[in-house]
N, C-alpha and C positions, 0 to 999 in steps of 0.2 A: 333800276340800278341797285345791286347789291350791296349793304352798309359794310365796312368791311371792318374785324376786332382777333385782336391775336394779345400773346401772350408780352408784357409789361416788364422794363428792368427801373427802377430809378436810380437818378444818378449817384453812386457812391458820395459826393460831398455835400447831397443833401439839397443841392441847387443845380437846377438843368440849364444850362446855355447854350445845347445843342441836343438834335434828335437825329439819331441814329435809326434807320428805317430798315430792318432785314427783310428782303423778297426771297421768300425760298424757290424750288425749284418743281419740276414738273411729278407731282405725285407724291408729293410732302406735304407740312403741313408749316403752320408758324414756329410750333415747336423745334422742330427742326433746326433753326440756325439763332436761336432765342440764348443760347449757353453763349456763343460767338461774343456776347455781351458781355458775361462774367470776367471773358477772357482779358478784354479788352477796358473792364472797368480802370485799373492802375496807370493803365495810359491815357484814358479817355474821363477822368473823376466825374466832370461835369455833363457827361453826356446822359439823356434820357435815351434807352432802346424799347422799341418794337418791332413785331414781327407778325404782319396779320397775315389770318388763313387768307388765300387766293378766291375767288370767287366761287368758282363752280366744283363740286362733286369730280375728282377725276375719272375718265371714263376708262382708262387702263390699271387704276390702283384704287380700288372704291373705298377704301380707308385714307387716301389721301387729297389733296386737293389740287386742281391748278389751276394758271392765272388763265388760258383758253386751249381748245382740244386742239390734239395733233394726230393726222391722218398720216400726212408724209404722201398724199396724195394729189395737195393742192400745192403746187409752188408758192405760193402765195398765201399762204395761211397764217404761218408767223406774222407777215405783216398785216393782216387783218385780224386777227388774234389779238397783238397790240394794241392796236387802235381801236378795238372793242371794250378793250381789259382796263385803261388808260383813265377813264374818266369815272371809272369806277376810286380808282388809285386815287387819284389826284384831289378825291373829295373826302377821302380820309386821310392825306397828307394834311390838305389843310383844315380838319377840323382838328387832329393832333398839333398841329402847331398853335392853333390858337386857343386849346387845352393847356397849353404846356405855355402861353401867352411870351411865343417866339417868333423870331420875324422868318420868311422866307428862305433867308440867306442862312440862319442857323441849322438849316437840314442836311442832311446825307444820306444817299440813298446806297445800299448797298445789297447787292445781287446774287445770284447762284443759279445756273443753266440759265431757265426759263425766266427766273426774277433779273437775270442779268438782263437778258433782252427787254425785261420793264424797267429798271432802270434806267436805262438808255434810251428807249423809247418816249418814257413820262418824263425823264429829269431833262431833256434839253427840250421838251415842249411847256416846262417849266414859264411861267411869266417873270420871274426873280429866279436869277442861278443859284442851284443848291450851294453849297459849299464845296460838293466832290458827290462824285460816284465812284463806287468800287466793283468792278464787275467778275465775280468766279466762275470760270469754265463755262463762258457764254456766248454770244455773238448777237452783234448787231446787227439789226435787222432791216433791209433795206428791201423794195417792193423791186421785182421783176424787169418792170415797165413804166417806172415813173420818170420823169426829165428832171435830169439832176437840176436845174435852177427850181422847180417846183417843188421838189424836195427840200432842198435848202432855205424854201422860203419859209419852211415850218420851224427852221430853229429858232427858238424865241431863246435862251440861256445855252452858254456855253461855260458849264462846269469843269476842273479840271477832273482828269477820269486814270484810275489807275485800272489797268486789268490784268490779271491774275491768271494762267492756267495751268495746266499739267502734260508733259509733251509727249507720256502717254495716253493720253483721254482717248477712250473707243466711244466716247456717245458724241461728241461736239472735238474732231481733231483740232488740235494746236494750231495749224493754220488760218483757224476762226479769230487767232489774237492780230494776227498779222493783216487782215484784210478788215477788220476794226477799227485797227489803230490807222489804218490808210485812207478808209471810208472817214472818221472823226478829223482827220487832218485833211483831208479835203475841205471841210464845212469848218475849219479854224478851232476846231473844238483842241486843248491842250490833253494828250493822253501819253503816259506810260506803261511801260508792261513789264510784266516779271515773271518767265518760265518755270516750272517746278518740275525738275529731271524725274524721273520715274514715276510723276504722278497719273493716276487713271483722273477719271471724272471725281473729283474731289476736293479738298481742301487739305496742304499740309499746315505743319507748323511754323512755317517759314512761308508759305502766304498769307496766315495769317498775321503773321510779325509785321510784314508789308502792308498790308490792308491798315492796321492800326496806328503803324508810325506815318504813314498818307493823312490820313483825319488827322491825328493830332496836327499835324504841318498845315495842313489845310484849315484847320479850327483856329490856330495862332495867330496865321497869317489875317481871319477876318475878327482877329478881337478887337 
């Protein structure tokens, strides 16, 4: 299992009482969404950010990384990709938490494409519910063939989840928000969403406005 280490913000007031988790996306790197922090330090003072590189060497962008390959050949892949990728995640959540000598509940995991489906995937497999997840232009990911009570029986934490997309995205169409938020509200999981008119596969400044004022609301609420 891969150790997993990325790029480091601490928190503007000099004390972390939360940890902010960036997953980038497929063929990037931790750098990648590491600034996302700066952004968000004035609303978030007390939060530590990271952002680790994804596991493996990407095999369509060899300068970048991601969390497991995609053929588009196996219907099933993302959801075995997850669950490969997952326990790799989970063991640098919590050694970061317990660096940052924070309890479970103080985390956040927040997403983009690929890192949104780990998100989602690691945070409600979670043994202590994060605080929030935030997922950008991603989709949850569910197996083919599995019986939904047997699915459901793997949610251990239900976070609440804002998701984010652009409702022009050509890699992950906007339809991916709506069949999320339908799938997490099946399994009682609490989710919001918030469309971004002309957005492709991206991040504007008005999702992230949303992403930040979510945490902080969500940070409050477990002081």
């Amino acid at each position: 299992m891969a150790d997993l280490d990325g790029p480091r913000l601490e928190p503007t007031s000099g004390k972390a009482s939360h940890l902010v988790v960036f997953l980038h996306g497929y063929g990037a790197d931790g750098n990648d969404l590491i600034d996302i922090g700066r952004a968000w330090a004035a609303l978030l003072p007390n939060a530590a950010f990271v952002s680790p590189h994804a596991p493996q060497p990407c095999g369509q962008s060899p300068m970048g990384r991601e969390w497991f390959p995609l053929t588009f050949r196996d219907p099933n892949e993302r959801w075995t990709g997850v669950n490969q990728a997952t326990p790799a995640l989970d063991a640098f959540l919590d050694a970061e938490l317990k660096r940052r000598n924070l309890p479970p509940s103080a985390l956040a995991l927040v997403g983009f494409s690929q890192g949104t489906m780990m998100a989602l995937h690691a945070g409600l497999r979670r043994a202590a519910a994060p605080a929030a997840i935030v997922g950008y232009s991603g989709m949850f990911v569910v197996p083919e063939d599995i019986d939904p009570d047997a699915f459901a029986a793997e949610v251990r934490s239900k976070p609440p989840v804002l998701l984010v997309h652009g409702d022009a995205d050509e890699v992950i169409p906007v339809q991916a928000v709506f069949h999320a938020a339908q799938g997490l509200a099946a399994l009682d999981v609490p989710a919001e969403w918030h469309i971004s008119p002309g957005i492709g596969h991206g991040i504007d400044q008005e999702g992230l406005r949303h992403g930040a004022e979510f945490l902080a609301r969500q940070f409050a609420r477990r002081a």
